[in-house]
C-alpha positions, 0 to 999 in steps of 0.5 A: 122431086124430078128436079133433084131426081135428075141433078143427083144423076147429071151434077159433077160428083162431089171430090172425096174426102174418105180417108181424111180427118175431120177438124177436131175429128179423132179417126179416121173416116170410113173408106170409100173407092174413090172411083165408085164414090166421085167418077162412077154415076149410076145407070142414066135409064134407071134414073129415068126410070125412078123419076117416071116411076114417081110420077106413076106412084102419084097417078100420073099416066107417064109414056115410058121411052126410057128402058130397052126391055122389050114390051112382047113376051120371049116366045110361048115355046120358050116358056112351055120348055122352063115348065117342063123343066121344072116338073121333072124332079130330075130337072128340078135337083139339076137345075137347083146345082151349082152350074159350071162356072164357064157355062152349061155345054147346051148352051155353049154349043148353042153359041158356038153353032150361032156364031160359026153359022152366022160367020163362017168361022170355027170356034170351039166350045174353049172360046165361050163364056157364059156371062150374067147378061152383056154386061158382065161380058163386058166388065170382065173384059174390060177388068181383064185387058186396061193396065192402068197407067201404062195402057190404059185408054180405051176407045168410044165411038159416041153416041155409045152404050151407058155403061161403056164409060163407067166400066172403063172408069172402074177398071183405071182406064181413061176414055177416048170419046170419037164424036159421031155426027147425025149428018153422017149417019152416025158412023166414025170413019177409018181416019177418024179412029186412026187418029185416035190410037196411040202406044197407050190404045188399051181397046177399042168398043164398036156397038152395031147395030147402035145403042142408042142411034140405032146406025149400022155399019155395012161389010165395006165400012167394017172392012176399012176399020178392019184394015186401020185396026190390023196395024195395030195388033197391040190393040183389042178389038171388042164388038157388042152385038146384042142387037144382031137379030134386031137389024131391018130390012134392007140392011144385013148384019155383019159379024165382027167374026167375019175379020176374024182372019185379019184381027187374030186372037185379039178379036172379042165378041159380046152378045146375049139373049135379052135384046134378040128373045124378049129374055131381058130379065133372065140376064144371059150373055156371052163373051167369045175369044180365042185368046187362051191368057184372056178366057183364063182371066175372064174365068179367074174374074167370074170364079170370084164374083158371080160363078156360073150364071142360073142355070135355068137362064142357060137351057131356056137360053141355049133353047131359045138359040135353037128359035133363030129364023124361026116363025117367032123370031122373024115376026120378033124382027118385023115387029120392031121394024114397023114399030121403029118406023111408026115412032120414027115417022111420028117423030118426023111430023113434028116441024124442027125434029131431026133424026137419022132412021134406024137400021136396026136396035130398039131405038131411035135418037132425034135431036131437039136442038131447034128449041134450045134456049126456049122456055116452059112457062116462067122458067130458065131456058132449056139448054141441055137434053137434060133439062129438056128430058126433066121438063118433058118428064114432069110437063108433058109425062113422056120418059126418056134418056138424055143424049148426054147419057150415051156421051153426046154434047148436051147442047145438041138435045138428043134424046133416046127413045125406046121403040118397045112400048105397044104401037098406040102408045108410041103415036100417043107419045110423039104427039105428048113430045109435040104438044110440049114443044109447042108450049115452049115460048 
């Protein structure tokens, strides 16, 4: 079952033949977007998470590294505030409305006051849209800004977010990959991205802190992409930053807003309540531009898709802002860091086991590649992170995401490890990693 789990998510996508006839047939066959139907695979961590969750329903104790959703609960007062919310009946009428489908002004001005704070920049209410979680923020951007055929290439600097590839894919763009490499920390340099760009450049995404490596890039080494990018104003700069409240000592976070004077209105910032609150499943995000023609198409997109995000979502979101640097969301931070270091250090114990230390996210992102080749009993050679991800899974009941995944080189067996699981369960599961890799002839 884990077999076929895996290959349905990793197999090349079967070529299409909606629209075609059959021999003998006498219609037409229904139609299917060839993009979804032969390009687009699904979500990486949810099959993971199917394939875990089929070993759970047999009994099997499965340590799950698969999904970032953060194992703590978003903060009591949070909480205390969505019940008193709901026992006012003059809440509840409101609260049950459609929502504005730009956002709710408490939790636009919420945004708006983080990110001026944070960047020492003016935005003004017109520059935010409330979204269904980052990735919409990042669908309707992408939908928004490639011209399939004309400009259409969008820039990935590897090992990158799933769902990056996909959207591209989806919106009738081509992806451009910049491999990343652990010795360098991860990081892409100015003359690496340089080199990328032509007169077909539609965007380029940058991710930090990173998903899934966890590396960050510091003020001097935005700045240089920063000068490399202001030669080209054709380009759109998109920053993901859900991970700006998850960054550990003694790194700082730079806000891509800070060269908001260099990239002008071309500039756009994703970020959302999900990573930095524990809120995962309330799917609040938010995308930022001064760009008017791009907020209008942004909003023309939302209006005929989800409309307003819930509305219970945006005043639990914009209360939950008003938490920064408070008790809760420091202890949050420090949690994530000593529970980073605690998996990272485990891992580290395992002789062979390669992996650049964290600067901030949920994760960490070790190579495997010492045991390629080698064999779990009689069976082929482990080649892939794939196949080394299918074998932990079913042999040493430990779930992660293959590297393969977030656009890394299968061969060079990386694996993304969630550090959300409790403290105990983290140790446990590097030791399950080890007992598997000593199996392995």
């Amino acid at each position: 079952m884990l077999k076929r789990i895996f290959e349905n998510f990793f197999k090349p996508m079967p070529a299409s033949r909606a629209g075609k006839l059959k021999k003998g047939e006498k219609t037409m066959a229904l139609n299917l977007n060839p993009t979804l139907k032969n390009k687009v695979q699904p979500s990486a961590t949810f099959a993971v998470s199917n394939a875990a969750d089929a070993l759970i329903k047999q009994g099997k104790d499965v340590i799950g590294f698969g999904a970032g959703a953060p194992d703590e609960p978003f903060a009591g007062s949070v909480f205390q505030h969505g019940v008193q919310l709901l026992s006012d009946i003059n809440n509840a009428v409101m609260i049950s409305k459609y929502p504005p489908i730009a956002g709710m002004p408490k939790l636009i001005n919420a945004v708006v006051e983080k990110h001026q704070q944070q960047a020492g920049v003016t935005l003004t209410p017109e520059n935010v849209l409330i979204t269904n979680g980052g990735k919409q923020a990042l669908f309707n951007f992408m939908l928004s800004v490639v011209n399939p055929g004309v400009r259409d290439e969008v820039i990935l600097l590897a090992p990158a977010f799933v769902s990056y590839l996909p959207q591209v894919h989806i919106a009738g763009g081509k992806e451009i990959i910049i491999q990343g490499k652990m010795e360098n920390g991860w990081k892409i340099s100015p003359e690496e991205i340089e080199a990328y760009i032509t007169d077909k450049t539609a965007a380029i995404i940058i991710c930090s802190p990173n998903n899934p490596t966890g590396h960050m890039y510091g003020y001097d080494e935005l700045q240089a992409i920063t000068d490399v990018l202001s030669k080209h104003p054709d380009v759109w700069v998109f920053s993901d930053e859900v991970y700006d409240d998850l960054v550990f000592d003694p790194h700082y976070f730079t806000p891509m807003l800070a060269f908001k004077e260099l990239l002008g209105d071309r500039l756009v910032v994703s970020n959302g309540i999900s990573k930095g609150y524990a809120m995962t499943g309330l799917r609040g995000g938010w995308i930022i531009t001064t760009n008017s023609e791009l907020m209008k198409s942004l909003k023309k997109l939302q209006s005929h898709s989800t409309s307003g995000i819930c509305t219970l979502t945006q005043l639990l979101g914009a209360h939950a802002l008003g938490l920064k640097d408070s008790e809760w969301t420091e202890a949050y931070c420090a949690g994530y860091a000593e529970k980073s270091r605690i998996l990272t250090e485990a891992l580290l114990k395992i002789d062979g086991v390669k992996l650049h230390q964290p600067e901030g996210s949920l994760y960490v992102y070790p190579s495997f590649q010492e045991w390629s080749g080698k064999h779990y009993d009689d069976g082929g050679p482990i080649t892939t992170c794939q196949g080394l991800a299918m074998h932990l899974l079913e042999h040493g009941l430990v779930a992660a995401v293959p590297g393969g995944a977030f656009f890394s080189p299968p061969e060079e067996m990386c694996l993304r490890l969630s550090a959300c699981p409790a403290e105990s369960k983290l140790i446990e599961g590097a030791e399950r990693i080890g007992n598997f890799l000593a199996n392995l002839k």
